[in-house]
C-alpha positions, 0 to 999 in steps of 0.5 A: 500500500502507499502511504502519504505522510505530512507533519510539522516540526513537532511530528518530524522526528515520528514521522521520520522513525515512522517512515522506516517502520512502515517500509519495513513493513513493505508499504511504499511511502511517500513524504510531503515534508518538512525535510529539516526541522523549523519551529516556525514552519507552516504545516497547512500546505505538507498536510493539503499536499499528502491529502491530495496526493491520498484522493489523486491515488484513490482516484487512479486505483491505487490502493492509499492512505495518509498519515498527518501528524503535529503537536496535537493533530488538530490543526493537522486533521483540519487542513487536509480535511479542506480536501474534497474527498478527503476524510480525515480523522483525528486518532487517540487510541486503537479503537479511534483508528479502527472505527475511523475506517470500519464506519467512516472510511477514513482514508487519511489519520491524523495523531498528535506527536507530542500526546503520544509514544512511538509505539503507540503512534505505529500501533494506531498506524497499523491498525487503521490500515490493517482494517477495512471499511466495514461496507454498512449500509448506513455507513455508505449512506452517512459518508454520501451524505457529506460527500453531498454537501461537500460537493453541493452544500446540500442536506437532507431535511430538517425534521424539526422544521 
């Protein structure tokens, strides 16, 4: 599988040791950047650059997902969610990774750096790529319906209306 990874100077050194780890597994892996580490950088444009490259591979076939990390991931999971076709989700634990493909189909996580180990970080890794999307009905359904407004800005009705 290819993996597209983005950081900030907070997660470059994970992101880093991440990259070994994931070609160890023998997942091809594609970095957005930084290169070098700066305290002043501006993640945005990594994290919309890896976002891009997940949704132009799914796209054209390719079997990928991305992997966004900051300080907190936040910022992280907002800018590569700007993306049209994107579905980013900020991950904590196991389960956040698991549930974030199984019912949402994530195809992008974000995790804060600074909140977690390096082997916490690859376990939630390996977790969210080992598992599929779970192809529920109401899943389908929920993720069209962002889709939807994403593309259109439309909604179903409002039923206290």
């Amino acid at each position: 599988m290819r993996i597209h990874i983005a950081t900030d100077h907070a997660g470059l050194d994970f992101s880093t040791q991440l990259q070994d780890h994931l070609r160890d597994a023998g997942h091809e892996v594609v970095d957005h950047g930084p290169v070098e580490y700066d305290a002043l950088d501006d993640y945005p444009a990594f994290c919309i650059r890896a976002a891009q490259a997940v949704v132009a591979d799914q796209a054209a076939g390719v079997e990928t997902l991305g992997v966004v990390f900051g300080g907190s991931g936040n910022g992280e999971q907002i800018a590569a969610n700007k993306v049209e076709g994107v579905r980013a989700a900020l991950v904590w634990n196991t389960s956040t990774a698991e549930l974030a493909r199984e019912h949402n189909d994530a195809n992008v996580i974000s995790i804060g750096a600074r909140q977690h180990s390096f082997d916490e970080v690859t376990s939630f890794i390996d977790t969210f790529i080992a598992t599929p999307f779970s192809q529920d009905e109401r899943h389908i359904r929920r993720i069209g319906q962002i889709a939807d407004f994403e593309r259109d800005g439309s909604l179903l009705p409002d039923p206290r209306a």
